[in-house]
ChimeraX commands (.cxc) that place a marker at each C-alpha (Angstrom):
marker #1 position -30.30,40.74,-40.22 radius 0.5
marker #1 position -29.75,38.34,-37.48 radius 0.5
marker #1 position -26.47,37.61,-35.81 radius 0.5
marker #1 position -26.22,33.87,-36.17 radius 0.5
marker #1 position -23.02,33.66,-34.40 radius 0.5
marker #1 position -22.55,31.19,-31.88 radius 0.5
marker #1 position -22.10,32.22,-28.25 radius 0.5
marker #1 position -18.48,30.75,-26.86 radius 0.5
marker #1 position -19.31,29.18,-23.47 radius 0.5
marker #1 position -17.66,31.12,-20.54 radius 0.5
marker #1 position -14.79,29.91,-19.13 radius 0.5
marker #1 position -14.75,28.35,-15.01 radius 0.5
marker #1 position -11.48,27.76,-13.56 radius 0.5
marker #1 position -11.33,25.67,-10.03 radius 0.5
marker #1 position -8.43,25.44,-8.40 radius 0.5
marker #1 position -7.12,22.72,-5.73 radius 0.5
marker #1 position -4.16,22.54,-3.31 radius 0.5
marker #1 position -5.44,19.84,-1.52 radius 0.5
marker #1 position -2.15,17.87,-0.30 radius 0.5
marker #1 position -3.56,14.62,-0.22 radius 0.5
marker #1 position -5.76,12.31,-2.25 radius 0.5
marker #1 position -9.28,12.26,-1.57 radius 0.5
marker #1 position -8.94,15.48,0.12 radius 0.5
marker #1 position -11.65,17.67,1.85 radius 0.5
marker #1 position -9.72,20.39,-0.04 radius 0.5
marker #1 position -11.04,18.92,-3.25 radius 0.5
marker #1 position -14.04,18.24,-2.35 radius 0.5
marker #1 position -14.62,21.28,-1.65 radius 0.5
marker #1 position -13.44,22.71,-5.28 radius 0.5
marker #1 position -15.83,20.17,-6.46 radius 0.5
marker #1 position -18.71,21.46,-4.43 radius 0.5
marker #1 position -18.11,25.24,-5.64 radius 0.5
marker #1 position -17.64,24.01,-8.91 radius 0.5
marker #1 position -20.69,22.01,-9.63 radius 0.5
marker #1 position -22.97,24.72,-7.96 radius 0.5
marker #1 position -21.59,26.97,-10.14 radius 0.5
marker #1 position -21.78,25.64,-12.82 radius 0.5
marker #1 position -25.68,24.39,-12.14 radius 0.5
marker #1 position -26.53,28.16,-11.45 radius 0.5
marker #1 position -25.02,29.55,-14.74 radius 0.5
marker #1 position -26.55,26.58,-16.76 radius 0.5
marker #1 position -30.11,27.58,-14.72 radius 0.5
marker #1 position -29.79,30.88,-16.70 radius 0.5
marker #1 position -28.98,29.69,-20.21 radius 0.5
marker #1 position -25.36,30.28,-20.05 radius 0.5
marker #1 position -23.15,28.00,-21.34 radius 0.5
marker #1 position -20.08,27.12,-19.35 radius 0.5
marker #1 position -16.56,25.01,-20.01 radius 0.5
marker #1 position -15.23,24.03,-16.37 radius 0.5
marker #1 position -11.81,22.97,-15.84 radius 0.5
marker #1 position -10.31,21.80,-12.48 radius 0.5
marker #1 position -6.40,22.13,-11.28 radius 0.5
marker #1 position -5.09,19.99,-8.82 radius 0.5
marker #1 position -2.08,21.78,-8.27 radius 0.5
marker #1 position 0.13,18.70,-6.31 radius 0.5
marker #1 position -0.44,17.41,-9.62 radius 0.5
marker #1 position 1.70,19.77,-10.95 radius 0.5
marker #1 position 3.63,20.91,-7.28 radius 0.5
marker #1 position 7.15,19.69,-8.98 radius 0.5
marker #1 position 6.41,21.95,-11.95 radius 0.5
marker #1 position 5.72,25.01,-10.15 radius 0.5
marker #1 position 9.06,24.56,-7.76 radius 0.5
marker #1 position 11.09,24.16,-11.21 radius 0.5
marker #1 position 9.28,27.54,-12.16 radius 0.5
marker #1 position 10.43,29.37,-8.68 radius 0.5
marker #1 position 13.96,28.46,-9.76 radius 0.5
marker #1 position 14.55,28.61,-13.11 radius 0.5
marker #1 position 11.75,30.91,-14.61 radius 0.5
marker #1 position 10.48,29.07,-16.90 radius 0.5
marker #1 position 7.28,27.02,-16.71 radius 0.5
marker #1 position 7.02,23.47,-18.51 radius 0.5
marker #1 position 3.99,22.66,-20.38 radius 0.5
marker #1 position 2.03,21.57,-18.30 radius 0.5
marker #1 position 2.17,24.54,-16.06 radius 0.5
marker #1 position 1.91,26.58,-18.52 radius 0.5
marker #1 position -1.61,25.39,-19.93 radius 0.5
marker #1 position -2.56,25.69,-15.81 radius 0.5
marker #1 position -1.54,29.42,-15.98 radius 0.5
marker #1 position -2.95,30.30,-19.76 radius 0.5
marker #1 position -5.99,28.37,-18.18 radius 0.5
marker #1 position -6.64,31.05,-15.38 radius 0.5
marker #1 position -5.52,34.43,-16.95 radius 0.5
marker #1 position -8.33,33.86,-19.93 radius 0.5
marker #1 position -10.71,32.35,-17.29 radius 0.5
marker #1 position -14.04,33.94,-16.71 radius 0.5
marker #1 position -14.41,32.95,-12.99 radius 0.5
marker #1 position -12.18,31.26,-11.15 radius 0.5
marker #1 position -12.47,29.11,-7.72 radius 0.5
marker #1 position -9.72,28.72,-5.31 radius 0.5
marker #1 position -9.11,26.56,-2.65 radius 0.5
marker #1 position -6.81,26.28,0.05 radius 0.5
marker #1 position -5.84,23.94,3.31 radius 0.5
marker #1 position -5.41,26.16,6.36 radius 0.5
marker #1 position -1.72,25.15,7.29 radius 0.5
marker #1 position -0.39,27.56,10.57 radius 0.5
marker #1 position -2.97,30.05,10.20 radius 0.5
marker #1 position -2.55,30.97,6.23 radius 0.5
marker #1 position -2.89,29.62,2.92 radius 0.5
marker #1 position -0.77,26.50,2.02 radius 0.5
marker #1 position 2.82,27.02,0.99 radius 0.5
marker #1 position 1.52,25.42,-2.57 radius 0.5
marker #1 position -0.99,27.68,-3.18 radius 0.5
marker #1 position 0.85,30.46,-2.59 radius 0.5
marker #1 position 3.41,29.32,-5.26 radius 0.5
marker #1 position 1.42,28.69,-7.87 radius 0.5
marker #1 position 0.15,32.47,-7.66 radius 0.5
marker #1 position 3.70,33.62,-7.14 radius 0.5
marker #1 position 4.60,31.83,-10.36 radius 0.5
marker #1 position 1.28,33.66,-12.21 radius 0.5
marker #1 position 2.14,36.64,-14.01 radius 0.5
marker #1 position 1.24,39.82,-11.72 radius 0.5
marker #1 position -1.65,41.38,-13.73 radius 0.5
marker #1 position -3.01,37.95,-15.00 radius 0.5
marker #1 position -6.14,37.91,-12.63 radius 0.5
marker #1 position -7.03,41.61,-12.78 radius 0.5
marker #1 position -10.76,42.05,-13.14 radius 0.5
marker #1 position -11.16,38.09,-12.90 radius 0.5
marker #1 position -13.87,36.90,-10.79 radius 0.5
marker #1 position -12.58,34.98,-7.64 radius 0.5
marker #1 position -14.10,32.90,-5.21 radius 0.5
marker #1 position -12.14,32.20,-2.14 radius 0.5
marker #1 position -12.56,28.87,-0.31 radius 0.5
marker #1 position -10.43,26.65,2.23 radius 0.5
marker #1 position -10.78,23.54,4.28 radius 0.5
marker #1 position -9.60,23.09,8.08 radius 0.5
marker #1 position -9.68,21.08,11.01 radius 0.5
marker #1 position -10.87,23.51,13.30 radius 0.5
marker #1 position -13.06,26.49,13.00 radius 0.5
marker #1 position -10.62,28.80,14.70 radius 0.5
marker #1 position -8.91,29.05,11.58 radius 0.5
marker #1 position -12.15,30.33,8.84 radius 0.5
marker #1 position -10.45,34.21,9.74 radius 0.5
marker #1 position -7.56,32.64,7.68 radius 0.5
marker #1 position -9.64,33.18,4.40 radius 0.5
marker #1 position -10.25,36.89,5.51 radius 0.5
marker #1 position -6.69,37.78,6.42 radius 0.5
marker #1 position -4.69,36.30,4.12 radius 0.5
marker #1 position -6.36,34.71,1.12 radius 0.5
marker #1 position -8.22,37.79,0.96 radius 0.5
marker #1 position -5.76,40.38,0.48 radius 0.5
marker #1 position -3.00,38.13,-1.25 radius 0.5
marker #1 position -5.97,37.99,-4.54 radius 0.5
marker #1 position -6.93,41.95,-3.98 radius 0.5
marker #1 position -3.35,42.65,-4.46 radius 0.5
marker #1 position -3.68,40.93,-8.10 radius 0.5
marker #1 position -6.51,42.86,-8.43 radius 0.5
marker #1 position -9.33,40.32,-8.60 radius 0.5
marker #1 position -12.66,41.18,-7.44 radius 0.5
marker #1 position -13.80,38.21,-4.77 radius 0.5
marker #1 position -16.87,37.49,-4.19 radius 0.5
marker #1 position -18.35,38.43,-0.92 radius 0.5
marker #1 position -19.12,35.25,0.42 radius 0.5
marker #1 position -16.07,33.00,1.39 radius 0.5
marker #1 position -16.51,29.44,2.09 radius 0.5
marker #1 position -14.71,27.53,5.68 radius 0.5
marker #1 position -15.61,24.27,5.77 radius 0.5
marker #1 position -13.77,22.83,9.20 radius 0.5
marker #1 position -14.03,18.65,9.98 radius 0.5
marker #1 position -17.60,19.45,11.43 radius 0.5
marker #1 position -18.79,21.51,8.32 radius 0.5
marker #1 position -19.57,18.29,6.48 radius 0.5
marker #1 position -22.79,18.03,8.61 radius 0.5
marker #1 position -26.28,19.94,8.78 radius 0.5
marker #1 position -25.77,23.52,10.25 radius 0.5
marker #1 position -26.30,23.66,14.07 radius 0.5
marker #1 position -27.05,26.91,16.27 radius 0.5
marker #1 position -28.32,28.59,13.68 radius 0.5
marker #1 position -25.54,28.60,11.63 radius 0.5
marker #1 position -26.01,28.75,7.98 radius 0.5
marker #1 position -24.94,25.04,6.83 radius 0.5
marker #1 position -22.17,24.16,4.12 radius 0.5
marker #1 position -24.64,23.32,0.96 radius 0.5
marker #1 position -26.11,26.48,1.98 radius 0.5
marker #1 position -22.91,29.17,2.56 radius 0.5
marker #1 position -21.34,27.22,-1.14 radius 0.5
marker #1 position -24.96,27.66,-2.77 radius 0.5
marker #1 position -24.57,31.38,-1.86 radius 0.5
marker #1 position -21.24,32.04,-2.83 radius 0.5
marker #1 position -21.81,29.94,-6.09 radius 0.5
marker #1 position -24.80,32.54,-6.91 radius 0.5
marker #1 position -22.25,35.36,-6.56 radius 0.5
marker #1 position -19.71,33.58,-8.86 radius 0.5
marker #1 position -22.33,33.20,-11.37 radius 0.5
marker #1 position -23.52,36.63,-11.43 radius 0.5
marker #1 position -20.13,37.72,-12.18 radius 0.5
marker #1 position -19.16,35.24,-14.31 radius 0.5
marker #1 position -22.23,35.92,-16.19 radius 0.5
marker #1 position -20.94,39.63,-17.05 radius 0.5
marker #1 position -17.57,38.49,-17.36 radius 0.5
marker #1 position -15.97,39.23,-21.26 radius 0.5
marker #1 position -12.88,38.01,-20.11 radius 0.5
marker #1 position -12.72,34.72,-22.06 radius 0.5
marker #1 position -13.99,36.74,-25.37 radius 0.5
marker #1 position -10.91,39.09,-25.17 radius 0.5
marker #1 position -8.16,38.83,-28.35 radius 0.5
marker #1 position -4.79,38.68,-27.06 radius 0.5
marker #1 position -1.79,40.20,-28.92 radius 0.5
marker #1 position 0.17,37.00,-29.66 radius 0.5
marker #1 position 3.43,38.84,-29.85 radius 0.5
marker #1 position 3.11,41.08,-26.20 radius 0.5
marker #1 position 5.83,40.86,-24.10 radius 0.5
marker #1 position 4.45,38.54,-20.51 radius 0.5
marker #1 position 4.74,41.55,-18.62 radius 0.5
marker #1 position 6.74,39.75,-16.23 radius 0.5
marker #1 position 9.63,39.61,-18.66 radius 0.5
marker #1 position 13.09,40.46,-17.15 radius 0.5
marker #1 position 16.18,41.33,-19.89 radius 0.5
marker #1 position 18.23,39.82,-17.03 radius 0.5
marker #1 position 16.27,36.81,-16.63 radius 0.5
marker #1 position 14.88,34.62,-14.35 radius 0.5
marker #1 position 11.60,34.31,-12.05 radius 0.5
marker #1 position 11.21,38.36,-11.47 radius 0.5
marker #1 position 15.04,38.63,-11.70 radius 0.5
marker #1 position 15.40,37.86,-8.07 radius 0.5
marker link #1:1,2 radius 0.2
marker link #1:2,3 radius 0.2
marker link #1:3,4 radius 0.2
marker link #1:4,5 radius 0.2
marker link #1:5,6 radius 0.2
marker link #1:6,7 radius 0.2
marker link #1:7,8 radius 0.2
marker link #1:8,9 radius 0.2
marker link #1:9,10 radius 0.2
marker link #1:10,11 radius 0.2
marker link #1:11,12 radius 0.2
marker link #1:12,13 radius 0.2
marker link #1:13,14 radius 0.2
marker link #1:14,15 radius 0.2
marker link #1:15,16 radius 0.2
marker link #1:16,17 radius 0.2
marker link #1:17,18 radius 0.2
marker link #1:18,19 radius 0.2
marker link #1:19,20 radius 0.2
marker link #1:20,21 radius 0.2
marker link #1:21,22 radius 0.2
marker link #1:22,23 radius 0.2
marker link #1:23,24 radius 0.2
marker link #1:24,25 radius 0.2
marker link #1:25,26 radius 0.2
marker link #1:26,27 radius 0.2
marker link #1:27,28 radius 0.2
marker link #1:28,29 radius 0.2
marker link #1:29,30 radius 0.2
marker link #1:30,31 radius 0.2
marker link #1:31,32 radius 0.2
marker link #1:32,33 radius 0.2
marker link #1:33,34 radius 0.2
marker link #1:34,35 radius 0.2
marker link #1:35,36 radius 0.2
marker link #1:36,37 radius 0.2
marker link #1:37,38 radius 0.2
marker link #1:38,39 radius 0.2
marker link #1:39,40 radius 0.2
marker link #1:40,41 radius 0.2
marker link #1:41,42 radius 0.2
marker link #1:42,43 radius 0.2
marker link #1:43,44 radius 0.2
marker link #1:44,45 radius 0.2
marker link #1:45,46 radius 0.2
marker link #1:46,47 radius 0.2
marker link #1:47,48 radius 0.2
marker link #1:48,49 radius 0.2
marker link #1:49,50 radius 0.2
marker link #1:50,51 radius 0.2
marker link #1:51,52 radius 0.2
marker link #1:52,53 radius 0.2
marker link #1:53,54 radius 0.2
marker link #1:54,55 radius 0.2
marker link #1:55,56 radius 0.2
marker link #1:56,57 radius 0.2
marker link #1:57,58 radius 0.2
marker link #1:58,59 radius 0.2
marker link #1:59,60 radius 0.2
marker link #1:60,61 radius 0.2
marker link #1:61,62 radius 0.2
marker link #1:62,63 radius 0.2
marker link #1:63,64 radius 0.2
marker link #1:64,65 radius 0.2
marker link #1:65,66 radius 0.2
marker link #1:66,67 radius 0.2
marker link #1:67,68 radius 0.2
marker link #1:68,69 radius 0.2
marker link #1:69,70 radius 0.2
marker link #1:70,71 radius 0.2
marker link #1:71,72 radius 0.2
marker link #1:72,73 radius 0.2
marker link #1:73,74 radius 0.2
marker link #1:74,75 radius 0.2
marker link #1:75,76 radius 0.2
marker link #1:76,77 radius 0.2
marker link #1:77,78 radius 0.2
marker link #1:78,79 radius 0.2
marker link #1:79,80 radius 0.2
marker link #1:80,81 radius 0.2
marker link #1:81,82 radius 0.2
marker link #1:82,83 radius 0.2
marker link #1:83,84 radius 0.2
marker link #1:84,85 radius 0.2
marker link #1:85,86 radius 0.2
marker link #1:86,87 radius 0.2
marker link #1:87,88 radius 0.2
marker link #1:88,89 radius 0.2
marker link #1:89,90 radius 0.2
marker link #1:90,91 radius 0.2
marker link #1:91,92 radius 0.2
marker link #1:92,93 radius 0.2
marker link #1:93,94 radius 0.2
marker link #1:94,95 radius 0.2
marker link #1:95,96 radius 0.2
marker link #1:96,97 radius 0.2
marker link #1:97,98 radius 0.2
marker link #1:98,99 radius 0.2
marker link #1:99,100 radius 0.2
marker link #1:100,101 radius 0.2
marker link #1:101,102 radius 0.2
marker link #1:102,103 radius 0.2
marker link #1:103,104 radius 0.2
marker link #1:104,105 radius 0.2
marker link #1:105,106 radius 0.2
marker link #1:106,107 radius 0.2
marker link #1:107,108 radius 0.2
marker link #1:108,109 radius 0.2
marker link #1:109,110 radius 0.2
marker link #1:110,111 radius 0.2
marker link #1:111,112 radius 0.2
marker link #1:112,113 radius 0.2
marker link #1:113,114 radius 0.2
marker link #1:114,115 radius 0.2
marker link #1:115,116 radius 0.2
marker link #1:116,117 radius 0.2
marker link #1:117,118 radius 0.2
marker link #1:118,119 radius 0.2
marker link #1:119,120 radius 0.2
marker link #1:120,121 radius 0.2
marker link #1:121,122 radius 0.2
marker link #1:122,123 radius 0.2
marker link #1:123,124 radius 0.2
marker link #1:124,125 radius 0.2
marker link #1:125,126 radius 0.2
marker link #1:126,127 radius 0.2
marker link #1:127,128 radius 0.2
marker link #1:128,129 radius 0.2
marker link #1:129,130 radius 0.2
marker link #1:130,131 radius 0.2
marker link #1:131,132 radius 0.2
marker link #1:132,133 radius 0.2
marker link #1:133,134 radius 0.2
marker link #1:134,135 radius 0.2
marker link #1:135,136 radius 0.2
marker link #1:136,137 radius 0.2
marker link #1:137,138 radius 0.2
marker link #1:138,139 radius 0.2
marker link #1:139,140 radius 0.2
marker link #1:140,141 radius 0.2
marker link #1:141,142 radius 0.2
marker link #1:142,143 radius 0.2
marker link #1:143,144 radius 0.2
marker link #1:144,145 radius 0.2
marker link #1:145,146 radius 0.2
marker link #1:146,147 radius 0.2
marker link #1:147,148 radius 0.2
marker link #1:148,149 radius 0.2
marker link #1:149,150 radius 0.2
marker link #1:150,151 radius 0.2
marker link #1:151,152 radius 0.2
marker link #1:152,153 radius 0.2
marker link #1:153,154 radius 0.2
marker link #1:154,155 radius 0.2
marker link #1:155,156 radius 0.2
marker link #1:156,157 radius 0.2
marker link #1:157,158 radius 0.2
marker link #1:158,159 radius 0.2
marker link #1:159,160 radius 0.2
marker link #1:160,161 radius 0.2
marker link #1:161,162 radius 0.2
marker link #1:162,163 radius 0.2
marker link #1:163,164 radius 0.2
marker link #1:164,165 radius 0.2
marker link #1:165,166 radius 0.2
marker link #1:166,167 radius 0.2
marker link #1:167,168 radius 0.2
marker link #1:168,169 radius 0.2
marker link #1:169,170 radius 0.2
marker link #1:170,171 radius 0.2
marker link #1:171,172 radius 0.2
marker link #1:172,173 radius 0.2
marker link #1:173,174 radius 0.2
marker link #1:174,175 radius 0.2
marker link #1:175,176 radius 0.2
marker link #1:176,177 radius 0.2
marker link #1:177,178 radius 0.2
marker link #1:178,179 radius 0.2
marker link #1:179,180 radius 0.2
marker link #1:180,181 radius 0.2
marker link #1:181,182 radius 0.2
marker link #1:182,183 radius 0.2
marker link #1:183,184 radius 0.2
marker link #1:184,185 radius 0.2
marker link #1:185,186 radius 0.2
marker link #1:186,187 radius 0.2
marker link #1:187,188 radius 0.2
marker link #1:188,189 radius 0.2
marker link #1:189,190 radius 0.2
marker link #1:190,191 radius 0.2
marker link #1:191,192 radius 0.2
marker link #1:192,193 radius 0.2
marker link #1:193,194 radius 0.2
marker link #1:194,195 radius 0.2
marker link #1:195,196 radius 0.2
marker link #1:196,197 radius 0.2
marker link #1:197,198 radius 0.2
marker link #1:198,199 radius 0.2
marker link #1:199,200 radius 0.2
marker link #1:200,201 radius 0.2
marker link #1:201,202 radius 0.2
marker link #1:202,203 radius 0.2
marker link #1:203,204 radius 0.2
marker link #1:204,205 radius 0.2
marker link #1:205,206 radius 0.2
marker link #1:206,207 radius 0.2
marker link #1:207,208 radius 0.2
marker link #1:208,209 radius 0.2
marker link #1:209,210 radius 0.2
marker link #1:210,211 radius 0.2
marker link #1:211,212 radius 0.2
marker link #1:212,213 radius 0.2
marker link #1:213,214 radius 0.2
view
C-alpha cells in the first residue's frame, strides 16, 4: 500500500541583527535566504522560510537577560529556531566580533536548542580586515551549542556588493556556495519532524530562578 501522507515542508530560519533599517546586514540574510531556498525548491523539497530581525525584538531580549522570562514574541523567535531545520545567521562586525545583539539573543536561547541544527554563518562590514571575525568568534560561539556550520562563511565588506576583482570569488558566487551547503544539510535534516514532550522541563530551568540563576 502506498503512503499517501503528505511531506511537511522543512523548516529555514534566517536570522538578522542588522542595527539599522535598510541594512547591508539584512540584505545579506535576504541573499542567503532566497538562494537557499531556490536550491532546496530546485530539488523538490518543500521549504517554509521565516526571517528574524532581531532589533525588532532587541527590547524583548534585554527584558529576558534580566528577568528570565521571555514575552511572546520572543518566545515564538526562540521556538522558531530550536525546531528549525537550517538556520542562517547574520551579524555586523562591531570591534572585531559579533554584535552585542546577536550575542544576546543566543545567550537568551536555551543551551542545547541548536544541537545538530544546520548553521550558516554570515556578517557584513566596512572593511575586509574584519571577514577573520566570522572565523574567530562566530565560529566557535555556534560550535559551543553544538551546531554543525557549514563550511563556507559569507563576509561581505562595503566593496563586496560589486563583481569579484583579483580573482576573488564574488559575493553571488561565495552566498551561492554556501547556500548549496545549507541545502544539502537541510535536506537531511529531521529536525522539524521531531515530537517534542510537551511537559519536559526547558533544560535551562533553575529551582532558584532567573536567566541561568546568575
Amino acid at each position: 500500500m502506498t503512503d499517501t501522507t503528505p511531506i511537511a515542508p522543512k523548516q529555514l530560519v534566517a536570522i538578522s541583527s542588522g542595527l539599522s533599517q535598510p541594512s547591508s546586514t539584512r540584505l545579506l540574510t535576504d541573499r542567503l535566504a532566497d538562494a537557499t531556498v531556490a536550491d532546496l525548491r530546485d530539488r523538490g523539497i518543500d521549504v517554509e522560510l521565516r526571517t528574524i530581525e532581531l532589533r525588532d525584538i532587541a527590547q524583548d531580549i534585554t527584558n529576558n537577560l534580566v528577568t528570565g522570562f521571555p514575552s511572546t514574541k520572543l518566545q515564538s523567535a526562540l521556538d522558531a529556531v530550536a525546531g528549525a531545520d537550517g538556520l542562517i545567521a547574520v551579524t555586523p562586525i562591531f570591534t572585531a566580533s559579533y554584535s552585542g545583539l546577536f550575542k544576546s539573543f543566543f545567550d537568551v536561547i536555551d543551551n542545547t536548542a541548536l544541537t545538530g541544527l544546520p548553521t550558516l554563518i554570515a556578517a557584513t562590514g566596512g572593511t575586509p580586515r574584519h571577514s577573520l571575525a566570522l572565523e574567530h568568534a562566530v565560529r566557535p560561539l555556534f560550535s559551543y551549542l553544538r551546531a554543525p556550520v557549514m563550511p563556507t562563511s559569507v563576509y561581505a565588506s562595503s566593496e563586496d556588493w560589486g563583481s569579484g576583482a583579483d580573482g576573488v570569488a564574488s559575493l553571488p558566487d561565495r552566498i551561492h556556495r554556501a547556500a548549496s551547503e545549507l541545502a544539502d544539510a537541510v535536506q537531511r535534516s529531521d529536525r522539524s519532524s521531531r515530537v517534542v514532550d510537551p511537559f519536559a522541563l526547558d533544560a535551562s530551568f533553575s529551582p532558584v530562578g532567573g536567566y541561568g540563576a546568575q
